[in-house]
Biopython code that builds the backbone (N, CA, C, O; Angstrom):
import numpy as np
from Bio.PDB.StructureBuilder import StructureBuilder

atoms = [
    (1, "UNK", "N", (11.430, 6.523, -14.770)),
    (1, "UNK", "CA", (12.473, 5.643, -14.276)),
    (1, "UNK", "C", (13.554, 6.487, -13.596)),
    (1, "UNK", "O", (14.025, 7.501, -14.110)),
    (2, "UNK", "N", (13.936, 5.970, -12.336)),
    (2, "UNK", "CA", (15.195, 6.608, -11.460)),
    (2, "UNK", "C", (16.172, 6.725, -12.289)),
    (2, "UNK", "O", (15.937, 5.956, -13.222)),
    (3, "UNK", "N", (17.442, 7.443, -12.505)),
    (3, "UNK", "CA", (18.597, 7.322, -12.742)),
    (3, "UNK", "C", (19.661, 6.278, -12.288)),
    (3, "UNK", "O", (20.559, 5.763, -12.953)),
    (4, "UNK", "N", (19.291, 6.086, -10.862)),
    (4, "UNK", "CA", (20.189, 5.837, -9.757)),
    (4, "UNK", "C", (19.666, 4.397, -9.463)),
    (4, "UNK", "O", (20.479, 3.526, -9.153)),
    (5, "UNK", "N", (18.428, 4.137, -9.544)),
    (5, "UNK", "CA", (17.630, 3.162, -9.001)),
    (5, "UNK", "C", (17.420, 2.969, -7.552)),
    (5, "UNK", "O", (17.041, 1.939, -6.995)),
    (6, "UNK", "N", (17.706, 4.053, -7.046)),
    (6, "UNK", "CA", (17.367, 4.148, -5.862)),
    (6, "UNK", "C", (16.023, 4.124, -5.389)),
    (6, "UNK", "O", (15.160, 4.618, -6.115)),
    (7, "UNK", "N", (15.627, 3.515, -4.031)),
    (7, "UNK", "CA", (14.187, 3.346, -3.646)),
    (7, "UNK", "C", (14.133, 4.510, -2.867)),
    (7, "UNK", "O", (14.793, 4.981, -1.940)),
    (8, "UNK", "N", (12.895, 4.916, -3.689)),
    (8, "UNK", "CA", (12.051, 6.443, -2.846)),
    (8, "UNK", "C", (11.077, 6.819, -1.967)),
    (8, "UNK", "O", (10.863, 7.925, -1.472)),
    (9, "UNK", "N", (10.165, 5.151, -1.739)),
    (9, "UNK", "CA", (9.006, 4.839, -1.089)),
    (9, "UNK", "C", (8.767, 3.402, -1.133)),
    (9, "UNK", "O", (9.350, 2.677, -1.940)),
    (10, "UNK", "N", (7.694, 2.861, -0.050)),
    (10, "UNK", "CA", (7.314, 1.821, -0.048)),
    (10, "UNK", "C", (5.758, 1.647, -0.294)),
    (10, "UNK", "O", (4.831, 2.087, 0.386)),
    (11, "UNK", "N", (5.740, 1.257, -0.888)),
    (11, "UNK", "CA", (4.124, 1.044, -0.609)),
    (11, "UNK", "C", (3.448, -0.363, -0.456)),
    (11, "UNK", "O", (3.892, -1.245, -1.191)),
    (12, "UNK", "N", (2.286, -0.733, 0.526)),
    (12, "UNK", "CA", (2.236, -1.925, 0.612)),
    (12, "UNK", "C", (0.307, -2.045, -0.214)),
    (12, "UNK", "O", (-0.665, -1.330, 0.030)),
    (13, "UNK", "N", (0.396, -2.885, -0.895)),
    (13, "UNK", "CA", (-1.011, -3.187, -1.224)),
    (13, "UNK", "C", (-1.696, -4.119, -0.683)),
    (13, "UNK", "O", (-0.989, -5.100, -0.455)),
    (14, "UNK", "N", (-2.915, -4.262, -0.333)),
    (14, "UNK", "CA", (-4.335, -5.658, 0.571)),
    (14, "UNK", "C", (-5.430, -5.360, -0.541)),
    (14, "UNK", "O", (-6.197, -4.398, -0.495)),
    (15, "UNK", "N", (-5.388, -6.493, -1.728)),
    (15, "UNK", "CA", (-6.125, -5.912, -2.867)),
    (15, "UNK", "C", (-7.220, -6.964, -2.062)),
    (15, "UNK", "O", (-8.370, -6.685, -2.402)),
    (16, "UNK", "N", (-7.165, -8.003, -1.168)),
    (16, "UNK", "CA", (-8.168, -8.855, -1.119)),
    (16, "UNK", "C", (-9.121, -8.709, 0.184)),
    (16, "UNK", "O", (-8.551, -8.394, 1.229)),
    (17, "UNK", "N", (-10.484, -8.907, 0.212)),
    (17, "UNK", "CA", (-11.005, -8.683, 1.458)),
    (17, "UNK", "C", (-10.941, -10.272, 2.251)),
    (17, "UNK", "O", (-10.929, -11.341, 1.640)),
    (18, "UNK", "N", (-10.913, -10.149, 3.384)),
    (18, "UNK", "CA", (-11.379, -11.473, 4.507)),
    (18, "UNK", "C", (-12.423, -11.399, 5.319)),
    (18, "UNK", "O", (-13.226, -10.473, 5.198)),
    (19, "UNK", "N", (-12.531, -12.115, 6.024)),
    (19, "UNK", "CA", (-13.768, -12.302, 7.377)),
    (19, "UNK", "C", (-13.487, -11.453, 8.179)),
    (19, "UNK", "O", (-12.433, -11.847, 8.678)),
    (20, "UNK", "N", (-13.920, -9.986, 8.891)),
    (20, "UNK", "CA", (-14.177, -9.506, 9.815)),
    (20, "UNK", "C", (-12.819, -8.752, 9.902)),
    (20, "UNK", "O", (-12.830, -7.910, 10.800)),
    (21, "UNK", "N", (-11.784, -8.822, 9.285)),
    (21, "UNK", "CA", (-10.727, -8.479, 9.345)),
    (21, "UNK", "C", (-10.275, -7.228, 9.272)),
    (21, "UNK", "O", (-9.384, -6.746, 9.971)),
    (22, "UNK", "N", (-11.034, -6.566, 8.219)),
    (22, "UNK", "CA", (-10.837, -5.439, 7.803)),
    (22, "UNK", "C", (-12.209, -4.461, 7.532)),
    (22, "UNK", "O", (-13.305, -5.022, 7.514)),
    (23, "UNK", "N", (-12.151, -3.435, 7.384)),
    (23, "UNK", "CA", (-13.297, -2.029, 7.664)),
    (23, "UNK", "C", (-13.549, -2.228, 5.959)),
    (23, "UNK", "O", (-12.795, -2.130, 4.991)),
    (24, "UNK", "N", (-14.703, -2.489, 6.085)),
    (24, "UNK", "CA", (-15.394, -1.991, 4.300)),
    (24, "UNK", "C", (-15.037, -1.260, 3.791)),
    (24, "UNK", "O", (-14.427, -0.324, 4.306)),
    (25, "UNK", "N", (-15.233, -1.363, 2.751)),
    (25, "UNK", "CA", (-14.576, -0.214, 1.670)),
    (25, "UNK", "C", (-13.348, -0.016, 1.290)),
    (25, "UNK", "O", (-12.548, -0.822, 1.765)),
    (26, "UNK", "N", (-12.744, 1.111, 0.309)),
    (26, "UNK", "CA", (-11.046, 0.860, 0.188)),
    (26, "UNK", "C", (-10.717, 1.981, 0.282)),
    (26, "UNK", "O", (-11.333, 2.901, -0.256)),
    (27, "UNK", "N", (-9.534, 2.143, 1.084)),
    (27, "UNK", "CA", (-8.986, 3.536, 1.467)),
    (27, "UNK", "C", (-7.257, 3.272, 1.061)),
    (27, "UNK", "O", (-6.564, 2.297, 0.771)),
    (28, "UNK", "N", (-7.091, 4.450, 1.199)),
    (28, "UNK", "CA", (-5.557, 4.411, 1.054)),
    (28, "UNK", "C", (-4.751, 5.853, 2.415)),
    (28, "UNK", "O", (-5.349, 6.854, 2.812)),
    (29, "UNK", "N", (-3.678, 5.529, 2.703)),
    (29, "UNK", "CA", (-3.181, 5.959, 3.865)),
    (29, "UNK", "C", (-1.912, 5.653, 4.019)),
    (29, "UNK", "O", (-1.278, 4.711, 3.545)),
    (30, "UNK", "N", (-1.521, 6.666, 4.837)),
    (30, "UNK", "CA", (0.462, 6.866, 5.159)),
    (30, "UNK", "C", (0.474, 6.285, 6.093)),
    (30, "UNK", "O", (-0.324, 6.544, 6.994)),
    (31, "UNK", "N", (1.390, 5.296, 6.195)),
    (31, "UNK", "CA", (2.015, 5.002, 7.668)),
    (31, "UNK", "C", (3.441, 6.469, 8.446)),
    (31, "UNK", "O", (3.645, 7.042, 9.516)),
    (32, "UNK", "N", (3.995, 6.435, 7.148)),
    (32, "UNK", "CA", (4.664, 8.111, 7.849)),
    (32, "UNK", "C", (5.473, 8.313, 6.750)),
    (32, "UNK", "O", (5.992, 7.438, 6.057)),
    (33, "UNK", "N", (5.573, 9.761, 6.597)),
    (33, "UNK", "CA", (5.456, 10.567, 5.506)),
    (33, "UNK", "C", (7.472, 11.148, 5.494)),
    (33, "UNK", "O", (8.136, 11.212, 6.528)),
    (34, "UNK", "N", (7.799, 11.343, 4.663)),
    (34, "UNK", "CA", (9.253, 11.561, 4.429)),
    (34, "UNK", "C", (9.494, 12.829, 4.790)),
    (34, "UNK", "O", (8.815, 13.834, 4.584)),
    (35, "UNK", "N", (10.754, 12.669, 5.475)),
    (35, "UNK", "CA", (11.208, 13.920, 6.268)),
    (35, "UNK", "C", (12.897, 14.312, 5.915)),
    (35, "UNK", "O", (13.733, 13.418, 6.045)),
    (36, "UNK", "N", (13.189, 15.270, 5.604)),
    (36, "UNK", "CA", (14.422, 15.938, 5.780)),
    (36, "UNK", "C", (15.057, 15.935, 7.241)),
    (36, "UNK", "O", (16.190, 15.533, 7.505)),
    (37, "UNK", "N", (14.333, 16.340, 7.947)),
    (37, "UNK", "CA", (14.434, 16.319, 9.951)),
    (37, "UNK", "C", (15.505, 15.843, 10.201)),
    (37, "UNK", "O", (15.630, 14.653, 9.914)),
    (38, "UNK", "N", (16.261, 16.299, 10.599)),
    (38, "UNK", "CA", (18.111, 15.765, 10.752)),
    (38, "UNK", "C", (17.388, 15.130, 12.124)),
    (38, "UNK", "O", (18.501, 14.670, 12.377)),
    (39, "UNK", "N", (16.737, 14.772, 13.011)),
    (39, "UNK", "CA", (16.504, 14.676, 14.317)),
    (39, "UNK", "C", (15.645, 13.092, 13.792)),
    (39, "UNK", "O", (15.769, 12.152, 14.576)),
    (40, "UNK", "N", (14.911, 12.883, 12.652)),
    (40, "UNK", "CA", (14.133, 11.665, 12.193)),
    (40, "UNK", "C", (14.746, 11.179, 11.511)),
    (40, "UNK", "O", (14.030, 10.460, 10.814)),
    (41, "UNK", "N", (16.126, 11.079, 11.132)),
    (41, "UNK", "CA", (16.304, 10.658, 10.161)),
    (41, "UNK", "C", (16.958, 9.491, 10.834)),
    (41, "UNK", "O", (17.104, 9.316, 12.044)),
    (42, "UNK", "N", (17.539, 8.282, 9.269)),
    (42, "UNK", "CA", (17.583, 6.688, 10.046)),
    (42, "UNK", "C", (18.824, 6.475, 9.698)),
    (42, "UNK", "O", (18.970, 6.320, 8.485)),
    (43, "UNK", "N", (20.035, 6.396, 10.516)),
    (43, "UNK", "CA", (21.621, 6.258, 10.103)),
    (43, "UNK", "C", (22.160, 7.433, 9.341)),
    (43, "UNK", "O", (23.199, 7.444, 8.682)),
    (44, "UNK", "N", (21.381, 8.346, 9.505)),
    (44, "UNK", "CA", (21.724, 9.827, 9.106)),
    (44, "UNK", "C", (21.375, 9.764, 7.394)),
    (44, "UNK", "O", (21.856, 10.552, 6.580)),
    (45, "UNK", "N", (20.355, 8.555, 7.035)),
    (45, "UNK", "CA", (20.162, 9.055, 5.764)),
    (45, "UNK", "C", (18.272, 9.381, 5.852)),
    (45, "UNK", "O", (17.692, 8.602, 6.607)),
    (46, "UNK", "N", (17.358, 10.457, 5.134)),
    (46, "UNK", "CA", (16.026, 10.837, 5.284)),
    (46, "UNK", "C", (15.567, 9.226, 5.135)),
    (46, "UNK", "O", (16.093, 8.239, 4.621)),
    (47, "UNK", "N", (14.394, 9.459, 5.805)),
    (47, "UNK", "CA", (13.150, 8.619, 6.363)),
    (47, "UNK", "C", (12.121, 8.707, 5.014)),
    (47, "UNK", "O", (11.268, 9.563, 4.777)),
    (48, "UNK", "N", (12.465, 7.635, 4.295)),
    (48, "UNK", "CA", (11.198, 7.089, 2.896)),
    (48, "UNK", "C", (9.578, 7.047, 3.564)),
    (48, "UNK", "O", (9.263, 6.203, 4.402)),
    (49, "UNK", "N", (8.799, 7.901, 3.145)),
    (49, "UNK", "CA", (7.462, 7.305, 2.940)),
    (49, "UNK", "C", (6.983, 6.085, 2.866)),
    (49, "UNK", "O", (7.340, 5.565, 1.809)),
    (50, "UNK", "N", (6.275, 5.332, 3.573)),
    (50, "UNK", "CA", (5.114, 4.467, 3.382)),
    (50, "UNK", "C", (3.946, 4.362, 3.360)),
    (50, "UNK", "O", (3.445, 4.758, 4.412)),
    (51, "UNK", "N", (3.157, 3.962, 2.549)),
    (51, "UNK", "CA", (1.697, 3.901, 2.033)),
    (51, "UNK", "C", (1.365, 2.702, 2.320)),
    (51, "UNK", "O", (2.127, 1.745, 2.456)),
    (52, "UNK", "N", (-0.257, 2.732, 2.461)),
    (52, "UNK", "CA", (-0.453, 1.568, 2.190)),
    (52, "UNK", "C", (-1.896, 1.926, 1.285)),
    (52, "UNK", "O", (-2.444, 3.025, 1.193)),
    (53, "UNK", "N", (-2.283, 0.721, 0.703)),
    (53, "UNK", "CA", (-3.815, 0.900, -0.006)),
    (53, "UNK", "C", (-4.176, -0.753, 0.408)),
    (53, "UNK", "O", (-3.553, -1.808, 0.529)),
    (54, "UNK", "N", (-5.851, -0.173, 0.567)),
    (54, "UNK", "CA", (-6.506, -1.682, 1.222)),
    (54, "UNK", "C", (-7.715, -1.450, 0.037)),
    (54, "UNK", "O", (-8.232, -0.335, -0.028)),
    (55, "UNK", "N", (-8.161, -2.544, -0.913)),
    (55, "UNK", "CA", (-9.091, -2.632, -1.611)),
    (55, "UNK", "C", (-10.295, -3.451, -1.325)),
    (55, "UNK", "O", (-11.340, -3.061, -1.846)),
    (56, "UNK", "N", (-10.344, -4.814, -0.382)),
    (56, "UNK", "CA", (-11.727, -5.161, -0.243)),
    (56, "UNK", "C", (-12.358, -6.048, -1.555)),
    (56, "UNK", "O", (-13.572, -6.110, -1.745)),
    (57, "UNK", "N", (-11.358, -6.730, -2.437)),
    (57, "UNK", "CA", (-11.734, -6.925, -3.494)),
    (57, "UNK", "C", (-11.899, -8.799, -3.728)),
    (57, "UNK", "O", (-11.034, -9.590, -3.353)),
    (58, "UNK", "N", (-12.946, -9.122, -4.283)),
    (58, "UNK", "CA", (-13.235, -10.480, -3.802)),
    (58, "UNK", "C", (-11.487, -11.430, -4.721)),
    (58, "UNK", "O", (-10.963, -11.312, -5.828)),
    (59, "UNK", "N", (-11.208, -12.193, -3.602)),
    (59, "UNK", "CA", (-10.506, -12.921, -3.994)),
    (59, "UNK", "C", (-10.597, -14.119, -5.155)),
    (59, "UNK", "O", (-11.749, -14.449, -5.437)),
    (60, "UNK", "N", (-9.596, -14.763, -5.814)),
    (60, "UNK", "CA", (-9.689, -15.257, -6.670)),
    (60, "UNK", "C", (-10.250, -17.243, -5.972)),
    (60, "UNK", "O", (-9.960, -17.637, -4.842)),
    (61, "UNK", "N", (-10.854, -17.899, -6.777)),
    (61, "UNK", "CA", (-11.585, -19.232, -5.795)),
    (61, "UNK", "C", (-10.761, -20.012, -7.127)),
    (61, "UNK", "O", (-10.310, -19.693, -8.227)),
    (62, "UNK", "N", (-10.840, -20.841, -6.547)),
    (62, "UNK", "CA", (-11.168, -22.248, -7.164)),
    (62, "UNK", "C", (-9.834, -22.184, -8.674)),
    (62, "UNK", "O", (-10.245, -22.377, -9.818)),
    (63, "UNK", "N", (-8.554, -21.941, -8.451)),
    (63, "UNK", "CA", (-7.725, -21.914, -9.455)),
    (63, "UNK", "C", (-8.154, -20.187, -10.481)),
    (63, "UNK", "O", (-7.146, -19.674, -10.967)),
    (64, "UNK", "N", (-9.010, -19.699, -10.652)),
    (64, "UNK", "CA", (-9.732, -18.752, -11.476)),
    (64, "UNK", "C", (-9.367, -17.693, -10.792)),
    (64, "UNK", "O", (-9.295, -17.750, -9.565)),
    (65, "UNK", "N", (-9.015, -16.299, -11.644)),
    (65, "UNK", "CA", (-8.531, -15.206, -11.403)),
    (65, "UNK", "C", (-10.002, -14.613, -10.932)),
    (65, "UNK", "O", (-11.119, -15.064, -11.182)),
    (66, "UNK", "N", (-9.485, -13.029, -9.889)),
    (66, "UNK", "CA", (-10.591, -12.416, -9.450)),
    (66, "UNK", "C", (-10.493, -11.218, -10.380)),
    (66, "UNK", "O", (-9.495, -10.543, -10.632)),
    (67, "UNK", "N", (-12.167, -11.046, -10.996)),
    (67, "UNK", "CA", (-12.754, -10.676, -11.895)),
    (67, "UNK", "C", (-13.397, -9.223, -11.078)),
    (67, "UNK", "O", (-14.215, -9.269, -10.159)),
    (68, "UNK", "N", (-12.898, -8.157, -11.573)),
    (68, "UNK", "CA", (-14.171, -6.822, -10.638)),
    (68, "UNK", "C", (-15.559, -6.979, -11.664)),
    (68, "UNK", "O", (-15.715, -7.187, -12.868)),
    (69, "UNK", "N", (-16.457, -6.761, -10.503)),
    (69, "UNK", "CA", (-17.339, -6.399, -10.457)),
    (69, "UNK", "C", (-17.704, -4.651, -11.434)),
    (69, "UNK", "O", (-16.806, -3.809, -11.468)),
    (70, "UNK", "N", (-19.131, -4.367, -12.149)),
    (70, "UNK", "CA", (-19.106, -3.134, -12.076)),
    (70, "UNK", "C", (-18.774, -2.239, -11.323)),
    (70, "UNK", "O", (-18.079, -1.230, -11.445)),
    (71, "UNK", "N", (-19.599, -2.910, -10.148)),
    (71, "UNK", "CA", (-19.721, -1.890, -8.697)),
    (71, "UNK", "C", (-18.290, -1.555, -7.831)),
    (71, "UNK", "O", (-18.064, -0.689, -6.986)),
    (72, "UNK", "N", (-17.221, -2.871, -8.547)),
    (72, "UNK", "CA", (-15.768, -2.709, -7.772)),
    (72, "UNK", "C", (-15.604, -1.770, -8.559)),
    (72, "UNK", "O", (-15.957, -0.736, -7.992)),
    (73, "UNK", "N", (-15.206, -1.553, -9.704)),
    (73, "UNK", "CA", (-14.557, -0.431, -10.414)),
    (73, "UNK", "C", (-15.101, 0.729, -10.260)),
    (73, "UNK", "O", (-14.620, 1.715, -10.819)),
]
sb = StructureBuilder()
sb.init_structure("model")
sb.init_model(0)
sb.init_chain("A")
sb.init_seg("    ")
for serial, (resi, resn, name, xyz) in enumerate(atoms, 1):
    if name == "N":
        sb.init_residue(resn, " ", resi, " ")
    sb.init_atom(name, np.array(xyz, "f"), 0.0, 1.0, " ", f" {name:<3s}", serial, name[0])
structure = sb.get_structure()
């Protein structure tokens, strides 16, 4: 836990797959990575990290939570 509660990063999660939408499989990846860089920085305070993670994971139907698979885990 922060001291301060200050936010240090963002991260965005896509735990669910759709139609054609997205590349198989689940990866995870920076949109852009935190910098000191007096030249990047945003109102003169450093530039937070963002992530994202995409899982591909069957969505939940019919009121009923989505359940992994062996093969998901």
């Amino acid at each position: 836990m922060l001291k301060n509660d200050k936010t240090i990063s963002y991260f965005f999660l896509d735990p669910y797959s759709r139609s054609i939408e997205k590349m198989s499989g689940a990866w995870m990846g920076t949109f852009l990575d935190k910098t000191d860089n007096p030249l990047l920085k945003i109102n003169g305070e450093t530039r937070l990290p963002i992530t994202h993670m995409n899982c591909n994971l069957a969505p939940p139907v019919g009121g009923k939570p989505s359940l992994l698979t062996f093969g998901d885990v």
